[in-house]
Structures are given as structure tokens and as C-alpha cells.
Kinemage of the C-alpha trace (Angstrom):
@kinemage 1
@onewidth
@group {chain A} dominant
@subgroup {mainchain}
@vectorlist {calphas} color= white
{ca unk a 1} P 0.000 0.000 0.000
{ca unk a 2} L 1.216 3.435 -0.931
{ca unk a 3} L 1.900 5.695 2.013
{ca unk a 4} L -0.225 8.613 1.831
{ca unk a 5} L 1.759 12.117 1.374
{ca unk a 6} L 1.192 15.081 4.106
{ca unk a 7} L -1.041 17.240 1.659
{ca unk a 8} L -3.501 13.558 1.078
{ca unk a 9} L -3.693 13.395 4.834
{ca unk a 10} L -4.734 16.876 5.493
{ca unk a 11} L -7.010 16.447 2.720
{ca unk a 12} L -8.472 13.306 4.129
{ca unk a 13} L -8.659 14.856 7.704
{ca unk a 14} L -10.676 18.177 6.245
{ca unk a 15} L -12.768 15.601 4.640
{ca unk a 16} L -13.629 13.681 8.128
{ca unk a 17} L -13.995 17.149 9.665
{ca unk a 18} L -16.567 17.906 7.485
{ca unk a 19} L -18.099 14.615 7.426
{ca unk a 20} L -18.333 14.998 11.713
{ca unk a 21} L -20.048 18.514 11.333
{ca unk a 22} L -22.848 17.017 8.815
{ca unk a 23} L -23.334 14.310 10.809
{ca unk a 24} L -23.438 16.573 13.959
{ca unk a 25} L -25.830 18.793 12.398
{ca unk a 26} L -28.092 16.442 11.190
{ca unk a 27} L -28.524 14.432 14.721
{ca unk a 28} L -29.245 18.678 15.936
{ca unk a 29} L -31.799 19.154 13.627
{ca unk a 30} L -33.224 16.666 11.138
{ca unk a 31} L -34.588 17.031 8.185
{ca unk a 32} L -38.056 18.613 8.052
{ca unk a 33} L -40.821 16.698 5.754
{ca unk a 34} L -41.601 20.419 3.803
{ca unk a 35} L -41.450 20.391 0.152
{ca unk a 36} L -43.870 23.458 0.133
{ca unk a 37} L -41.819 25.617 1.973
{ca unk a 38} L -39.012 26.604 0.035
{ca unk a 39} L -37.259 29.691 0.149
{ca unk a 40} L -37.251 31.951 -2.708
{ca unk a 41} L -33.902 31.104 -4.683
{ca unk a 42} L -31.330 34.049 -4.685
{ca unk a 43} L -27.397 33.901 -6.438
{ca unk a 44} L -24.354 34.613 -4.264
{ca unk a 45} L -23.742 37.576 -5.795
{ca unk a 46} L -26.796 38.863 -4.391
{ca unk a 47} L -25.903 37.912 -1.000
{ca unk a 48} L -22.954 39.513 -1.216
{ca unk a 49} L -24.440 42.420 -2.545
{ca unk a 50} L -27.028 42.730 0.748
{ca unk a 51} L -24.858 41.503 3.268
{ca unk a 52} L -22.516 44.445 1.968
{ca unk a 53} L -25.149 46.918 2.190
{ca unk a 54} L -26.267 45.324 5.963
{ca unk a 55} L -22.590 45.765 7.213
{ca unk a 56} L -21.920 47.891 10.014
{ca unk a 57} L -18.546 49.020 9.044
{ca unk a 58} L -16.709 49.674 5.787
{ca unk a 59} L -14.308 46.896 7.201
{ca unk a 60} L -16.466 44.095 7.907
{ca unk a 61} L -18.198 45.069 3.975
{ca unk a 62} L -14.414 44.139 2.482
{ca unk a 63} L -15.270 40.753 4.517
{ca unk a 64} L -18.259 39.503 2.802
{ca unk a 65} L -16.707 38.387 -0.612
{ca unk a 66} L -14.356 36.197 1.460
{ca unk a 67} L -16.861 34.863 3.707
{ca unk a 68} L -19.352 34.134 0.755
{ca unk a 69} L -17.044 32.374 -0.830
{ca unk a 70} L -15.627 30.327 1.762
{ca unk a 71} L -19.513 29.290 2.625
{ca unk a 72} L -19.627 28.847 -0.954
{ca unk a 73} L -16.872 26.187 -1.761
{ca unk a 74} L -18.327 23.832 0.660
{ca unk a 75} L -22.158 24.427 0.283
{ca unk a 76} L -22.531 21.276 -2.251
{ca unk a 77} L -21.432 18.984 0.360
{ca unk a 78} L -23.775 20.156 3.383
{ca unk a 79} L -27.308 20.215 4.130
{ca unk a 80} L -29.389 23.157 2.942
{ca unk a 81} L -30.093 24.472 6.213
{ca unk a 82} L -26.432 24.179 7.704
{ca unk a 83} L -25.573 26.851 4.695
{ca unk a 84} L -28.412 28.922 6.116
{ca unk a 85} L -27.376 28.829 9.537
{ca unk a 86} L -23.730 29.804 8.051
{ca unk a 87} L -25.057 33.187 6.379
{ca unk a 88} L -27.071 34.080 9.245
{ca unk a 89} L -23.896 33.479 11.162
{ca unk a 90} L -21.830 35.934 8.612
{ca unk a 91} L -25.452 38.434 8.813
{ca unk a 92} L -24.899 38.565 12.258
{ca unk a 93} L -20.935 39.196 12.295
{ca unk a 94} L -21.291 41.877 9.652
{ca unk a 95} L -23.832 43.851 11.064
{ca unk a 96} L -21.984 43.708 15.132
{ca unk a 97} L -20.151 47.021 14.670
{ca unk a 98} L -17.233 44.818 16.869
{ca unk a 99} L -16.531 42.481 14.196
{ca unk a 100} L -13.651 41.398 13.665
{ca unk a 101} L -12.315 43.361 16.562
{ca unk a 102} L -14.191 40.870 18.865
{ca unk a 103} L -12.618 37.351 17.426
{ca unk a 104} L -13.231 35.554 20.319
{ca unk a 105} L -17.306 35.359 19.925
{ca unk a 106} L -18.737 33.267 17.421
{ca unk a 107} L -21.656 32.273 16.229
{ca unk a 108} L -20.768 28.587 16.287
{ca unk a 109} L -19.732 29.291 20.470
{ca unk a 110} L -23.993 29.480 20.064
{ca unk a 111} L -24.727 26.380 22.229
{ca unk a 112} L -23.573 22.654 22.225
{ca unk a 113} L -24.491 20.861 19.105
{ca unk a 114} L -24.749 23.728 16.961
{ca unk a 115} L -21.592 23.614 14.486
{ca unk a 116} L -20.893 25.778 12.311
{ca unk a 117} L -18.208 24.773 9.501
């Protein structure tokens, strides 16, 4: 067997990370049985665009594109409702006229079984 190199086992550990959250997540809050209660659908650049204009500071506006994309990258591989919890979480940080000055509150620290990844 071919020993695994140290960027394959980060890799594989971001992968289990991920996998824990999900399956964290899930056992929090299952899935709900309500196909007629979707959400409108919206693009990211929309997002952006409002959670821009619902930032408290000029600083934590330059923020958003990074944040949005970071939720963005992953969203195919997570439940629908852990991405919402994640841009409420990034609503929430850009409108506390502290962020990022107060880095040691976060949305995830919200209560025990609540990740946020």
C-alpha cells in the first residue's frame, strides 16, 4: 500500500472534519418533511451584494466576498439548512459594529451541538 503524502492526509482529515459537522448537524436538527416551503432562490452575488449593504462598518463590507465564498466552496457537500445557519452566522458578524475586533465570539460558540463549519 502506498503511504499517503502530508497534503492527502490533510485532505483526508478536512474531509472527516466535514463529514463529523454534517453528521453533527443532522442528529441537531433533522430534516423537516416540507417540500412546500421553500425559500425563494437568490445567487451569491446577491448575498454579497445585501450583506454588503447590511454591514456595520466599511471593514467588515471588504469581509463579505471572502466569507461568501468560503460558505460557498463547501455548500454542495452540506445540508441546505447548515448553509443557512452559516449566512445568518456571517449576517450577524457583519452587522456587530465589533466584528472582527471581537474574534473571540462566534456564532458557532452558540450552544452545544450547533456547528458551524
Amino acid at each position: 500500500m502506498t503511504e499517503l503524502n502530508p497534503y492527502q492526509k490533510d485532505a483526508i482529515g478536512q474531509a472527516a472534519r466535514l463529514y463529523g459537522d454534517i453528521q453533527r448537524f443532522q442528529r441537531t436538527w433533522p430534516a423537516l418533511n416540507s417540500i412546500h416551503d421553500t425559500a425563494p432562490p437568490f445567487t451569491w452575488s446577491q448575498l454579497e451584494r445585501q450583506l454588503s449593504s447590511l454591514s456595520a462598518t466599511p471593514e467588515s463590507a471588504t469581509l463579505i466576498h471572502d466569507l461568501v465564498s468560503a460558505t460557498r466552496k463547501q455548500a454542495s457537500y452540506k445540508p441546505a439548512e447548515m448553509v443557512l445557519r452559516e449566512i445568518l452566522c456571517i449576517a450577524s458578524a457583519v452587522m456587530d459594529e465589533t466584528f472582527p475586533s471581537d474574534s473571540e465570539a462566534s456564532c458557532s460558540d452558540a450552544g452545544e451541538g450547533a456547528p458551524m463549519t
